[in-house]
C-alpha positions as CSV (number, residue, x, y, z in Angstrom):
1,X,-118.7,-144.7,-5.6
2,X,-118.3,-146.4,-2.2
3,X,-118.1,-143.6,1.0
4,X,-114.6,-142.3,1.9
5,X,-114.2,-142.9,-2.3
6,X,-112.8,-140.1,-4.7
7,X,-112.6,-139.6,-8.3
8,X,-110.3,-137.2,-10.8
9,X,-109.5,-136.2,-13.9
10,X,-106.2,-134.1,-14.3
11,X,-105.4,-131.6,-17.3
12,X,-102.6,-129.9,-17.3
13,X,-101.0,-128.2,-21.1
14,X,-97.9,-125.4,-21.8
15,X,-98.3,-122.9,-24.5
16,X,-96.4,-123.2,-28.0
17,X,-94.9,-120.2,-26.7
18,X,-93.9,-120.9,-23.2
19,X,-95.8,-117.9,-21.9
20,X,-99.2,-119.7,-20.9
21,X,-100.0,-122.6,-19.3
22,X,-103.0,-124.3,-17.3
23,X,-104.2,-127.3,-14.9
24,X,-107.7,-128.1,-14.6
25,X,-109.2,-131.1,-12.4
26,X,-112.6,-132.5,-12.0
27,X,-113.8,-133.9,-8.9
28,X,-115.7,-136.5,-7.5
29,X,-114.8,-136.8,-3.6
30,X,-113.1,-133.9,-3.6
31,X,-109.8,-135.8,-2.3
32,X,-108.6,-132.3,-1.3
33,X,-111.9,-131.1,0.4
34,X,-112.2,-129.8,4.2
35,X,-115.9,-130.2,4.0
36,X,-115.8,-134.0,2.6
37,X,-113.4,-134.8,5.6
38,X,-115.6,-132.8,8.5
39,X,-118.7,-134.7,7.2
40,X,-117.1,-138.3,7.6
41,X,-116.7,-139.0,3.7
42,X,-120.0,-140.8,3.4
43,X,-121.2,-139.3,0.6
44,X,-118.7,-138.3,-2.2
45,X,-121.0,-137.4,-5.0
46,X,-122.2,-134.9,-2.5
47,X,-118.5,-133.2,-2.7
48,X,-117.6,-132.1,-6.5
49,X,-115.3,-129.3,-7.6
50,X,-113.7,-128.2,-10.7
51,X,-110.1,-126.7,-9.9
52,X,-109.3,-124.2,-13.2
53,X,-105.8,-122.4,-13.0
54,X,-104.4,-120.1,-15.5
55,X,-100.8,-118.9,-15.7
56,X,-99.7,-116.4,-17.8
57,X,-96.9,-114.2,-18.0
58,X,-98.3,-111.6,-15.9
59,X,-101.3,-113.2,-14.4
60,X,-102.7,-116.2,-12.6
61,X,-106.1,-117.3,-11.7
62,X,-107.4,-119.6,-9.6
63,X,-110.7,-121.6,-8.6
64,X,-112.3,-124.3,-6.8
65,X,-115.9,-124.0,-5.8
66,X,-117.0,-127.3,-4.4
67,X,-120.7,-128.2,-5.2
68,X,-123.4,-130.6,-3.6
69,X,-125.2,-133.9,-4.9
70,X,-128.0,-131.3,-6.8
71,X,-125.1,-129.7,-9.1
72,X,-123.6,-133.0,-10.5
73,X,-125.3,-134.5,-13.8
74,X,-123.4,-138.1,-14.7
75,X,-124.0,-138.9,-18.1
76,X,-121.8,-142.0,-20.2
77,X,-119.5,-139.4,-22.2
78,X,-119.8,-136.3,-20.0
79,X,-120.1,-135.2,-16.6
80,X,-121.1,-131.4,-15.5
81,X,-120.7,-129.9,-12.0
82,X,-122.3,-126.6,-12.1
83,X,-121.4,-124.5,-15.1
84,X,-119.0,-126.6,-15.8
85,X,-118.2,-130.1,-17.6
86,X,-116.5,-132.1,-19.5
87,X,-117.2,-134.5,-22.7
88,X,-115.3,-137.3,-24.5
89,X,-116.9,-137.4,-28.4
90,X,-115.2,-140.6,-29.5
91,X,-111.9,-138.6,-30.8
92,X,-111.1,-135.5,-28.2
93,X,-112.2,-134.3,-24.7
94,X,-113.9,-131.2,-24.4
95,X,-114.2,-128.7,-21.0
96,X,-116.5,-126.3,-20.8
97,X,-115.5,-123.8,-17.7
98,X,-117.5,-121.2,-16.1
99,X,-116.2,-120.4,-12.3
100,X,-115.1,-117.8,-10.2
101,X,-111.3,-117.1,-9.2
102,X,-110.4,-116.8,-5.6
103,X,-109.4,-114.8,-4.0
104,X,-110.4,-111.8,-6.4
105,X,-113.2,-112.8,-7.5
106,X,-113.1,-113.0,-11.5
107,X,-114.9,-114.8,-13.6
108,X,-112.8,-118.0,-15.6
109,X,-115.6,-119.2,-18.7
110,X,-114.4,-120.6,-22.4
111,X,-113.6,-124.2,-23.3
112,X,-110.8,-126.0,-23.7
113,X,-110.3,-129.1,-26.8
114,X,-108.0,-131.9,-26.1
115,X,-106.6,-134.0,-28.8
116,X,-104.8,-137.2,-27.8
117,X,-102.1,-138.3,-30.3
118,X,-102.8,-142.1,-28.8
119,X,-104.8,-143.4,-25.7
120,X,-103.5,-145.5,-22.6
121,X,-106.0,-147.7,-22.3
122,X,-104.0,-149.5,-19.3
123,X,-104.6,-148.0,-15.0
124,X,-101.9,-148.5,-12.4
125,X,-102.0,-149.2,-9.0
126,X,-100.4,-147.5,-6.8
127,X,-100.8,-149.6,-4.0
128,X,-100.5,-153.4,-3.1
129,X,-104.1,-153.7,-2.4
130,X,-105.2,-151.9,-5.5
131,X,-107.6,-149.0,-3.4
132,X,-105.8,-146.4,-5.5
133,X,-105.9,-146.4,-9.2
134,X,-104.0,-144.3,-11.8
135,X,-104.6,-144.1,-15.4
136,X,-102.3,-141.8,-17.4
137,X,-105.1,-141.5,-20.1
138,X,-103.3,-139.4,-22.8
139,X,-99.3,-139.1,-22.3
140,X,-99.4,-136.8,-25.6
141,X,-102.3,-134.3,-26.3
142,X,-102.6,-131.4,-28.5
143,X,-104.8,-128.8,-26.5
144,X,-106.4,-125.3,-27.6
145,X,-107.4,-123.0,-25.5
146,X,-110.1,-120.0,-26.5
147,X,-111.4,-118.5,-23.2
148,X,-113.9,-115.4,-23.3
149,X,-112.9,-114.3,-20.0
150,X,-109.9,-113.5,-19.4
151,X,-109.8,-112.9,-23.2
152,X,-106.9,-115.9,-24.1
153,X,-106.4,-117.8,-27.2
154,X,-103.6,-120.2,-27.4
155,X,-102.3,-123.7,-28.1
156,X,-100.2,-126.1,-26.5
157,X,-99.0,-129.5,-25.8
158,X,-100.7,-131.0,-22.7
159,X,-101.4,-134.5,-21.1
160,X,-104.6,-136.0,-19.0
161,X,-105.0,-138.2,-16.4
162,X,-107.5,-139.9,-13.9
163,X,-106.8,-141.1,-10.2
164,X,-110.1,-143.5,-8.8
165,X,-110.1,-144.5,-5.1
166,X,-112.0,-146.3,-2.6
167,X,-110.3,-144.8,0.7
168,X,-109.4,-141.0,1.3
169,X,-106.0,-140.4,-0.2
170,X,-104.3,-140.4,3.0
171,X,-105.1,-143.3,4.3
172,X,-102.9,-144.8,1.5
173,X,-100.2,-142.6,1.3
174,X,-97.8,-140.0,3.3
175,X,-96.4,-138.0,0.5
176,X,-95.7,-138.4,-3.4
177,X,-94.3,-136.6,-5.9
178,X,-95.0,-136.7,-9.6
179,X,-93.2,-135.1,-12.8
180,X,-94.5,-135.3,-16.5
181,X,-92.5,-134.1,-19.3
182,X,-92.8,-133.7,-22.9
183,X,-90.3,-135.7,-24.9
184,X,-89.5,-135.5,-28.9
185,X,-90.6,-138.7,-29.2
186,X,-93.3,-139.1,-26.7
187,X,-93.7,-138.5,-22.9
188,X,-92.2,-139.7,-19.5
189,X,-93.5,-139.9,-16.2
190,X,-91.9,-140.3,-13.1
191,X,-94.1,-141.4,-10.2
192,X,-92.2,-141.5,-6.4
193,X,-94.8,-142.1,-3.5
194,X,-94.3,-143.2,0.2
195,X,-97.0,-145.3,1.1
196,X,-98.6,-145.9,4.7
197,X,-98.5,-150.3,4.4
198,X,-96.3,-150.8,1.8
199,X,-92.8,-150.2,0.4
200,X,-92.3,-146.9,-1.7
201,X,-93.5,-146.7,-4.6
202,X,-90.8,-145.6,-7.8
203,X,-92.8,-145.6,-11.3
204,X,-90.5,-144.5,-14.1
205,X,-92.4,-144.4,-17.5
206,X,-91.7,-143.7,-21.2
207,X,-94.8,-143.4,-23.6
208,X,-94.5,-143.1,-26.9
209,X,-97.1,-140.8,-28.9
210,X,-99.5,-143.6,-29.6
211,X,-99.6,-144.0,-26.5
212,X,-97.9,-147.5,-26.1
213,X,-95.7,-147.3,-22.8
214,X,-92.0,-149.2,-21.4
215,X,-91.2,-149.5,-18.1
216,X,-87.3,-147.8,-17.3
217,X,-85.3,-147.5,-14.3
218,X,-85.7,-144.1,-11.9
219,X,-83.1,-142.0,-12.8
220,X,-81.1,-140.4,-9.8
221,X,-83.0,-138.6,-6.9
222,X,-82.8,-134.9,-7.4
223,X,-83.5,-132.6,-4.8
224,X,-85.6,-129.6,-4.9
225,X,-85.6,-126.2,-2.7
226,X,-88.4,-126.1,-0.1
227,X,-90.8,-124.2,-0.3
228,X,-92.0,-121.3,1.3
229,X,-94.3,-123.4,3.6
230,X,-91.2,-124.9,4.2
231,X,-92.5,-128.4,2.0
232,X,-90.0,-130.9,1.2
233,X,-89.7,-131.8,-2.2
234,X,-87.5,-133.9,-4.8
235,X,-87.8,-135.2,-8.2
236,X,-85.3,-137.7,-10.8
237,X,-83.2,-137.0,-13.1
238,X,-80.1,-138.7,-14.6
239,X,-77.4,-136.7,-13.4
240,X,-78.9,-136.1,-10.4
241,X,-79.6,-132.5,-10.9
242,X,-82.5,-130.8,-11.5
243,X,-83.9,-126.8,-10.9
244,X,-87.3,-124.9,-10.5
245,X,-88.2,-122.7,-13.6
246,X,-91.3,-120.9,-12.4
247,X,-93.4,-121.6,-8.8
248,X,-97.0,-122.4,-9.7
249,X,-98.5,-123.4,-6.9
250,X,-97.4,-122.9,-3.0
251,X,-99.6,-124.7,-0.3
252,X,-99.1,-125.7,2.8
253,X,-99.3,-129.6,1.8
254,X,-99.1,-129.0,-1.5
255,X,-97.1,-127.4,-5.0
256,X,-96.8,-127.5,-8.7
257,X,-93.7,-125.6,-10.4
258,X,-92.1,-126.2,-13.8
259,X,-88.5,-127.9,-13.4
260,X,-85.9,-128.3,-15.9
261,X,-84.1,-131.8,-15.6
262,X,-82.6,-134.7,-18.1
263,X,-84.5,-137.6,-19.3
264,X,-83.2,-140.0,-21.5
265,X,-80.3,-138.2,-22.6
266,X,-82.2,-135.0,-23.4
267,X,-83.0,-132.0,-21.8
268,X,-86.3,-131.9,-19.9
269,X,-89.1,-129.1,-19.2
270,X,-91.4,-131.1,-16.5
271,X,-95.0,-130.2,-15.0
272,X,-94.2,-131.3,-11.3
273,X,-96.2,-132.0,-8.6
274,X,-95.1,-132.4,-4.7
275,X,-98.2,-133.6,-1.9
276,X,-98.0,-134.7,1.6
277,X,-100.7,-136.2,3.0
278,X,-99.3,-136.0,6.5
279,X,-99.6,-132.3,6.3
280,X,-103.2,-132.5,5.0
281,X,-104.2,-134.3,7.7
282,X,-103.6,-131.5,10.1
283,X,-106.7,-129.9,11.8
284,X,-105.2,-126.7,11.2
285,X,-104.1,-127.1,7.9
286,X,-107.6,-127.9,7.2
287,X,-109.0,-125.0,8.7
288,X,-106.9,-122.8,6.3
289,X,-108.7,-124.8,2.8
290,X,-112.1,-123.2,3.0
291,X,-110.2,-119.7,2.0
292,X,-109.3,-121.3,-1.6
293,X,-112.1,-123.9,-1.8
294,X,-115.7,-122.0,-0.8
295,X,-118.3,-124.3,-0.6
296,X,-121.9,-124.3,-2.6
297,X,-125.0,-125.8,-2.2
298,X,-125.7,-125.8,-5.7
């Protein structure tokens, strides 16, 4: 990985039942990281984290510890950082957690199987001079859950991604925001990002369960409330109209929250995602991370 680089890998799955869900990311330049930006970004390996949140009906837990060169072992099929790691065996991907929630500290430790019903093998740029990379890996994914603490047991649909870089995130970008959503047939995607040298950036995507994918038109801008940092926030949808079902996360440059929309002629439950870079770039903003994202030497 070249300095200033970053690497990711993006779970996130619903329960069966609607009352759990979860998003896990892996690390590699921890894009997000207060520490990677203070030391220049020369050496991303030397930044890792794994980000584990659980939501449940009642409960939500969080983590992020970011770890140093000495915690990160790279093999072809598997990567661990820490505790943690995760594995591809040829037919599923497999994470093993074991971190400590923040605030409160808690311990977050069981694994977590995910089953792609087809593979993407196809990345996207997301930028003219291809420096930032997206590869929507597995559109549709059976994931189980078994976790010994907390004590959880449950399976869902879900979906996996990775982002590759070779300049920080903001250098690239303002602000994006990103929906997935589980379809009878398949998946969409909806991909809206305001880059820094370029035109925006509108990806509209419908994947079917193999995996195979069709390019569509955006559907109509939809507009979001703000949230309590006061971040701006929108999404598509075909009649233009589209409402938060639960707040998941609320940061101030970033937030994830379930929204109900329509897609392709159907109702829509979507995993969406909101970012501005512009706010991350703020000194004080980044003086605020540390609280959520402690740092490790090993």
């Amino acid at each position: 990985m070249v300095p200033g680089g970053y690497a990711w890998w993006y779970l996130d799955a619903l329960s069966d039942d609607g009352q759990h869900g979860l998003a896990i990311i892996v690390f590699l330049g921890s894009v997000f990281s207060p520490y990677y930006a203070w030391s220049g970004r020369r050496d991303p390996l030397d930044h890792c984290a794994v980000n584990a949140a659980l939501y449940g009906p009642r409960d939500h837990l969080w983590a992020m510890t970011e770890r140093g060169r000495r915690s990160l072992v790279r093999e072809r099929r598997s990567l661990a950082i820490g505790a943690s790691a995760i594995s591809w065996d040829g037919s599923a991907f497999r994470i093993a957690l074991d971190e400590i929630s923040v605030p409160l500290p808690r311990r977050i430790r069981g694994s977590v199987r995910v089953d792609p019903l087809g593979v993407n093998p196809e990345p996207f740029a997301l930028d003219s001079r291809g420096r930032h990379l997206w590869r929507p890996i597995a559109p549709c994914a059976r994931v189980s859950v078994d976790f010994q603490a907390p004590d959880l047991r449950w399976s869902g649909k879900g979906y996996l991604d990775m982002n590759l870089g070779r300049e920080p995130l903001e250098a690239g970008f303002h602000d994006w925001a990103w929906s997935r959503a589980v379809l009878d047939d398949g998946a969409a995607i909806l991909y809206d990002a305001k880059r820094r040298d370029d035109a925006p950036l509108s990806l509209a995507l419908r994947f079917d369960k193999s995996g195979r994918y069709e390019r569509a038109d955006a559907p109509r801008r939809a507009k979001l409330p703000l949230t309590r940092w006061r971040l701006p926030r929108a999404t598509r949808s075909q009649d233009g109209e589209a409402a938060i079902v639960r707040e998941l996360e609320d940061a101030p440059f970033y937030s994830r929250s379930l929204v109900s929309n329509r897609l392709f002629g159907a109702p829509a439950l979507c995993m969406h995602e909101s970012l501005s870079l512009d706010r991350f770039r703020n000194p004080i903003v980044r003086l605020m991370l540390p609280f959520r994202m402690p740092r490790r030497a090993n």
